[in-house]
N, C-alpha and C positions, 0 to 999 in steps of 0.2 A: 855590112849591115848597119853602120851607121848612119842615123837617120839625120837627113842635112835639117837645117833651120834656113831664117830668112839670111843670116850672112854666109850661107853657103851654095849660092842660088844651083852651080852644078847638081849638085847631087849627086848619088854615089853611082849614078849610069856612066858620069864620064871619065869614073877608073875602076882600077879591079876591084870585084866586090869583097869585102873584107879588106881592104886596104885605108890604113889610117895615111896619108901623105904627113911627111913631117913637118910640111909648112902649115899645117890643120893647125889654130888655136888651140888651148885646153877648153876654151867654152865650148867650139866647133868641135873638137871630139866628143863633147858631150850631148852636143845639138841645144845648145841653150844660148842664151847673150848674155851679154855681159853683165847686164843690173839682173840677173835674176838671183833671186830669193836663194838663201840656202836649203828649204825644202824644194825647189827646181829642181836642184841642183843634186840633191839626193834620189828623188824619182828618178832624175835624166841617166845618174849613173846605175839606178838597177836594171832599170829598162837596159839600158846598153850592153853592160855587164850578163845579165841574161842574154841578152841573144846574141852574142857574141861569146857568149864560154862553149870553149872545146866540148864539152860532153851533151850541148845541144846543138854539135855543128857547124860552131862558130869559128875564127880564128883564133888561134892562142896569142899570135902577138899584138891583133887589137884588143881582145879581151885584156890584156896586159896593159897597152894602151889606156884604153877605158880608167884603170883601176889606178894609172898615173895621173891622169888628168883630175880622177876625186882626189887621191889623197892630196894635192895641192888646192883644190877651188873648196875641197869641203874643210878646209882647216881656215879661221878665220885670216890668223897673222901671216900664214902660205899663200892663200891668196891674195891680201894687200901686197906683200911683196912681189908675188909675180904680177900685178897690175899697175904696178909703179915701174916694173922692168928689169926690177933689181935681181930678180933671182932667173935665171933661163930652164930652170927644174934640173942641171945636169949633177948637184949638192945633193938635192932632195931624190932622185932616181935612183943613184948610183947603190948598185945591191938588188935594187927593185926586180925581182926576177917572180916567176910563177905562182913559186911558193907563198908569196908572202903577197900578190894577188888575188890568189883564194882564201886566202886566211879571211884577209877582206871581204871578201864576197861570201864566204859564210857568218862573220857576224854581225853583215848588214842583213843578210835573208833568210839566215838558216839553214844548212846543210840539205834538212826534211823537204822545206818547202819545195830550193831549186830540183831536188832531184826527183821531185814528182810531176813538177809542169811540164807540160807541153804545148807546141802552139795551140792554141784551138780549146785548151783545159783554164779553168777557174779554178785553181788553190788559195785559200784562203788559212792563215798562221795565225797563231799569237806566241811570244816569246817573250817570257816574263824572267830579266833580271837587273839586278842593281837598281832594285826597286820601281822599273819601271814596268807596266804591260804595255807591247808593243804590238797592233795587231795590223798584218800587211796583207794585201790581196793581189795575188798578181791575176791579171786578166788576161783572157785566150790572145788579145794580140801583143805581150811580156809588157804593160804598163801594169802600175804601181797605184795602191791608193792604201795612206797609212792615218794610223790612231794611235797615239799614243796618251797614257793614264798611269797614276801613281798607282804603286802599286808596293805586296808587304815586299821590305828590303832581305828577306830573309828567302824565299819561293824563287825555285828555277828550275824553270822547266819551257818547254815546246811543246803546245798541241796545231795541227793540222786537219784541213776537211779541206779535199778534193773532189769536185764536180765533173766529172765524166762529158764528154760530147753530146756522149746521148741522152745523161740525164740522171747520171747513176751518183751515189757520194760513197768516197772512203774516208773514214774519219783514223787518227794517230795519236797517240800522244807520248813522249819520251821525257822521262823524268830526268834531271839531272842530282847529285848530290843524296841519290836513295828515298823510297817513297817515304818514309817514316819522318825525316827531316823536313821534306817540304810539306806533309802532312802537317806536321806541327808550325812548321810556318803560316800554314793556313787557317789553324786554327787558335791557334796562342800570338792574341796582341802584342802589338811591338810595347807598350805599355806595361804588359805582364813581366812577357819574354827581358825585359831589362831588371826586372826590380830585385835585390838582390836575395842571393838563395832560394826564394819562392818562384823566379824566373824561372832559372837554369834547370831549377827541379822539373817544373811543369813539361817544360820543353822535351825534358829527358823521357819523360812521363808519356808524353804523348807520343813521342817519335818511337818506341817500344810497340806500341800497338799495333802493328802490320807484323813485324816479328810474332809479337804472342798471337794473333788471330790465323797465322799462316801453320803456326808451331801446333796449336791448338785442333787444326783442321786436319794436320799431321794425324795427328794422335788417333783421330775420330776415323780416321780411311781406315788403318792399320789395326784399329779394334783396342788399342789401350784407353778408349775412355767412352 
């Protein structure tokens, strides 16, 4: 399922399908050339990586593939090196095995996202952390189209909105680090949130609020209040 580019005039009809040939470049495993852009180069390996991972049918050792060829082209210093010649990737591989392929590919896509797509489906993510919102669409034929915006350093989490073939949406959202916390991330400035004692207080203050309004709802079902 890798998709050739212009230095691969073959294409993947004249070998086995799912089969990366070791004599493939890293740019040719990726389907890009060589002067392309580091955002290329991140699109080319979700797309790939997608359609290529085991759980939508893909091969596992291209999918593996795939995730060899980024961690080298998507690392600035890895990649001059391997373009100078100096490195043949067999330093940077070694170890490289499944596990630590998906690691990858979940915190390039998000766990939520890949395992709602399917060909043919529009899922559409945002995934907010280390200050950034990152918002990715993959599209029914598994390409990529990303945004990325500052975002609070404090808030993390994953929401999802899935588009049906025929037209239907399911929307998700998964919090990380408990609602009360990124509650208060959202709402207590990085400005406050720092200053001291009246920070830490506030933050404390707010993150309590889902506890007491859930604590409180308790109360009111059960008849004590």
């Amino acid at each position: 399922k890798i998709v050739p580019n212009s230095r691969d005039p073959q294409g993947p009809a004249s070998r086995p399908q799912g089969v990366a040939p070791a004599s493939m470049s890293l740019y040719e495993v990726l389907g890009v050339n060589k002067d392309a852009s580091p955002e290329e180069i991140r699109k080319a390996y979700r797309k790939q990586a997608l359609l290529n991972h085991p759980d939508k049918g893909g091969d596992k050792a291209v999918f593996i593939k795939v995730s060899e060829a980024y961690e080298v082209l998507g690392d600035e210093s890895k990649r001059a090196s391997y373009d100078r010649g100096g490195d043949t990737g067999r330093e940077i591989f070694q170890g490289f095995d499944f596990g630590r392929a998906s690691d990858m590919f979940n915190a390039n896509f998000g766990e939520s996202l890949m395992r709602q797509w399917q060909p043919g489906m529009t899922v559409s993510g945002t995934l907010v952390t280390g200050g950034k919102r990152i918002s990715i669409t993959i599209n029914p034929d598994g390409s990529t189209d990303e945004r990325e915006f500052a975002a609070n350093s404090r808030a993390k989490y994953r929401s999802t909105t899935t588009t049906m073939p025929g037209g239907g949406t399911m929307h998700a959202v998964h919090i990380e680090g408990g609602l009360g916390t990124n509650l208060a991330a959202l709402l207590v400035p990085d400005f406050l949130a720092t200053l001291p004692l009246i920070g830490p207080a506030t933050v404390s203050m707010v993150s309590w609020v889902p506890t007491v309004l859930i604590g409180y709802m308790m109360l009111r079902c059960f008849g004590f209040v």
